[in-house]
C-alpha positions in Angstrom: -222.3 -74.0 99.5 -224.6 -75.6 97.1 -228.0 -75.0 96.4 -230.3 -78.1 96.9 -231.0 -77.8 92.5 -227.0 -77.9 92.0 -226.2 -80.6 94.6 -228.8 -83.1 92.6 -227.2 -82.2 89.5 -223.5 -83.2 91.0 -225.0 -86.2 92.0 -226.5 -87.1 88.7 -223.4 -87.1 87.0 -221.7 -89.1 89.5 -223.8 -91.5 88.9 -224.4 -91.3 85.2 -221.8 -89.5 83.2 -219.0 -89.5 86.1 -218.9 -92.8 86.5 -218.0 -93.5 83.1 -215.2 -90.7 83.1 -214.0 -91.9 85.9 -213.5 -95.7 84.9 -211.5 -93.7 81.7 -209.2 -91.2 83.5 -205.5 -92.6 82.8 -203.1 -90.7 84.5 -200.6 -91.4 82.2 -202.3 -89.7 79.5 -203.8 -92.2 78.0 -200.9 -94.2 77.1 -201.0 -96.6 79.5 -204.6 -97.8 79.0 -204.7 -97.1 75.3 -202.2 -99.7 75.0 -203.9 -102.3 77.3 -207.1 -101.8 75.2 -205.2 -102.6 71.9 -204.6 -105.7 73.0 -208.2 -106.2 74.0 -208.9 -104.6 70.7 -208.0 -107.7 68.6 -212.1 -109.2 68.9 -212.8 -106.2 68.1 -210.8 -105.8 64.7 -213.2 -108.5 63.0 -216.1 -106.1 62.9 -214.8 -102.4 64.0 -210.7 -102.7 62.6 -208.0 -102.7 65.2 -208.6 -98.0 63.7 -211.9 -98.4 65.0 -213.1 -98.1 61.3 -216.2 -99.9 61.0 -215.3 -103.2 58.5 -218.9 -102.4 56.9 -221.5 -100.0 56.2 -223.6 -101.1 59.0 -220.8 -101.1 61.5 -220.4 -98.0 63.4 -217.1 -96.6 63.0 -215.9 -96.1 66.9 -212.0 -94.7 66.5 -211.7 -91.7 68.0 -214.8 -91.0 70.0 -215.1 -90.1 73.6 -214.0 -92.1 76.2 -217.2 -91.0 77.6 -219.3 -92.5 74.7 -217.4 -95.7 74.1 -217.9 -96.8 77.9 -221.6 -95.7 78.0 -221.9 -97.8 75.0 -220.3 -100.8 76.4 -222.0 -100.3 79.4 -224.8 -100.3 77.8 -224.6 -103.3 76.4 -223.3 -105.1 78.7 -226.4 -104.3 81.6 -228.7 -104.9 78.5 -229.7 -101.3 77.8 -228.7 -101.5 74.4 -228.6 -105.0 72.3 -227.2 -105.9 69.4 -226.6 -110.1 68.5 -222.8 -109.6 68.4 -222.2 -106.9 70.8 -224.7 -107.6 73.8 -222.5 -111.6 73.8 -219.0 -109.7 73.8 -220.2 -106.6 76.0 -221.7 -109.0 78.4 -218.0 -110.4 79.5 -216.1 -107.3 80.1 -215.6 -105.4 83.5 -215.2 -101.8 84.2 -211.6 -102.1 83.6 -211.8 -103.8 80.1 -214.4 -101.1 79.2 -212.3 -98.6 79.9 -209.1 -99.7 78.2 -210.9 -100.2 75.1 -213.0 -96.8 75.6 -208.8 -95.5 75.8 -207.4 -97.6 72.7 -210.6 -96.0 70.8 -210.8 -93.0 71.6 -206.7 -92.4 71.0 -207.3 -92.7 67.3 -207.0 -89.6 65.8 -210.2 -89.5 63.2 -210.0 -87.2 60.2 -212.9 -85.9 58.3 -213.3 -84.4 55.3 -216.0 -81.9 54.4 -217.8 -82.4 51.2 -217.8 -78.9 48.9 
């Protein structure tokens, strides 16, 4: 049984992080809505590359974060949390399945990193 302290914490995440996990869970592994979101991925090539590497300095680059992160952030900017001239227009369109293909395209990208010495 939980306590009263752990049964408002459960429900915070369902409402909060849960719900963003759960509009990214792909029983397939990933594959399935990874590759729906690469389609939806070509508006975002012009300004974040079909890699998710940003196509300037001042674009974040978005390949291979969370799921998690990439639909909070499109969430975000889609309820008007977050703005940004180009992305609050093309967040503003998208439903919860869009979000979460892209948020799968995205985060499918393996990103590599290299430590300076």
């Amino acid at each position: 049984m939980l306590s009263s302290c752990h049964a408002a914490v459960v429900v915070a995440f369902c409402l909060s992080g849960g719900a963003a996990l759960a509009q990214t869970a792909d029983p397939a592994g990933g594959g399935i809505l990874a590759e729906e979101g690469r389609a939806l991925a070509q508006t975002c090539r012009v300004c974040h590359g079909l890699d998710g590497v940003g196509t300037n300095p001042m674009i974040p680059n978005i390949g291979g974060q969370s799921p998690e992160y990439l639909s909070k952030q499109l969430q975000d900017f889609r309820a008007e949390r977050r703005e940004d001239p180009q992305m609050s227009i093309i967040a503003r369109d998208l439903g919860d399945e869009d979000i979460a293909r892209l948020a799968a395209w995205y985060a499918s990208i393996s990103a590599n990193y290299k430590m300076p010495n």
